[in-house]
C-alpha positions in Angstrom: 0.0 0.0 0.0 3.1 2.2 0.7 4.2 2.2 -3.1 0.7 3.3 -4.1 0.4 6.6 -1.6 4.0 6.9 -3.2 2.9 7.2 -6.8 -0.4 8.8 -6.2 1.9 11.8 -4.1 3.5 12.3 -7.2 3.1 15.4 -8.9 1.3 15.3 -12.4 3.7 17.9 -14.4 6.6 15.1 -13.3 4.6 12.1 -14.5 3.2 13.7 -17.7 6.3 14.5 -18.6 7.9 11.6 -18.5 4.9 9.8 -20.5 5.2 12.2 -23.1 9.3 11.8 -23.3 8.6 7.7 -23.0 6.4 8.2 -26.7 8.3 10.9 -28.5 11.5 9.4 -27.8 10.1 6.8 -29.8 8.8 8.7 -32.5 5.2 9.3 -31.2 3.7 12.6 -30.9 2.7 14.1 -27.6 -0.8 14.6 -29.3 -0.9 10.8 -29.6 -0.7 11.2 -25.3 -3.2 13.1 -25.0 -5.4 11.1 -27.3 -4.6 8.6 -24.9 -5.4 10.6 -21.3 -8.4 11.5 -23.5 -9.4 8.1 -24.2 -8.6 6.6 -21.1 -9.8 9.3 -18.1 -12.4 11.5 -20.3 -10.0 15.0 -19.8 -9.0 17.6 -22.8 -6.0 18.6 -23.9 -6.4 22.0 -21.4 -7.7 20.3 -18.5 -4.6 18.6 -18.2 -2.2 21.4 -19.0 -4.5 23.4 -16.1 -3.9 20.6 -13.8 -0.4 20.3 -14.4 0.1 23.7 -13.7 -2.0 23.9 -10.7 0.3 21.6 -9.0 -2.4 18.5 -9.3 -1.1 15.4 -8.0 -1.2 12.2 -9.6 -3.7 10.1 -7.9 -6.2 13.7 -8.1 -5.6 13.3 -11.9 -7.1 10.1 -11.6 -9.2 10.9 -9.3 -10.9 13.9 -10.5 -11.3 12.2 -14.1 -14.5 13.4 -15.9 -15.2 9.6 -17.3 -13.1 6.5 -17.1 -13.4 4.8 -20.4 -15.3 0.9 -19.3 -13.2 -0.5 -22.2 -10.4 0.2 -20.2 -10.3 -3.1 -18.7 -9.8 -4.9 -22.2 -6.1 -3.6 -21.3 -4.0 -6.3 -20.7 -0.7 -7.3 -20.6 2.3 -6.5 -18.6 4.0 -2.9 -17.8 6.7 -3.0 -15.5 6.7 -7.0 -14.9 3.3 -6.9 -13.7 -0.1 -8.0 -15.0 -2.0 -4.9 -15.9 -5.4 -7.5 -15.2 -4.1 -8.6 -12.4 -3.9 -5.9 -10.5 -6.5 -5.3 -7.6 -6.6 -1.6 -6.5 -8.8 1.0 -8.9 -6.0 3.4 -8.4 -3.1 1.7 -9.7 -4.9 -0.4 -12.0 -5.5 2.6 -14.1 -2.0 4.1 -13.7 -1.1 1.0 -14.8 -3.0 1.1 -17.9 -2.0 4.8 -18.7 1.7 3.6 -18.6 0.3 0.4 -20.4 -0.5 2.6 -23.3 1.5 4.8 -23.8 4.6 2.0 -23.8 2.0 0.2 -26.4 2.6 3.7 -28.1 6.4 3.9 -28.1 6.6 0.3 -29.4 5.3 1.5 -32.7 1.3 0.2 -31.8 -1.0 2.4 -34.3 -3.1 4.6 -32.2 -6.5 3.0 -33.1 -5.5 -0.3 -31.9 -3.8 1.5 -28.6 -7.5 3.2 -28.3 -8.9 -0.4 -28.8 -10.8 0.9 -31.8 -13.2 -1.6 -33.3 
């Protein structure tokens, strides 16, 4: 439980950032990010920027998230040696699946498939 109040303590602008340099390090765009955050938690391009800048913490990003996407459970795989669908609590299943997609995105994944697009 320790590493989870760790991570959701983190600050937003830190994690963002780093999830943006993990995709355009790769060649990905940070639109393609966004797309994701968009897809995944329901929040706009400015909401996060405003966040960010407000000094938002990670686990109020998730938890302030206008609508969590129900597909996001067809996520699955593993991100960091973990199951992503094995993991039990909300809060760092979804991290989980953030991270989960956006690595999808740096390995070269087209974005509809990352958005599980029909």
């Amino acid at each position: 439980m320790a590493d989870a109040e760790k991570v959701r303590s983190m600050q937003l602008q830190k994690v963002w950032g780093c999830l943006v340099a993990k995709a355009v390090r790769k060649g990905r765009t940070e639109d393609e990010v966004y797309a994701v955050a968009q897809w995944l938690l329901g929040y706009a391009r400015e909401d996060i920027d405003r966040l960010a800048e407000e000094g938002c913490t990670y686990g109020e990003f998730f938890d302030k998230a206008p609508a969590l996407n129900p597909k996001r459970n067809l996520v699955t795989g593993r991100i960091c040696g973990v199951k992503v669908e094995d993991i039990e609590d909300p809060f760092m299943h979804d991290m989980r699946v953030l991270d989960k997609m956006v690595d999808e995105l740096a390995h070269g994944k087209p974005l509809a498939k990352v958005l599980r697009a029909s």
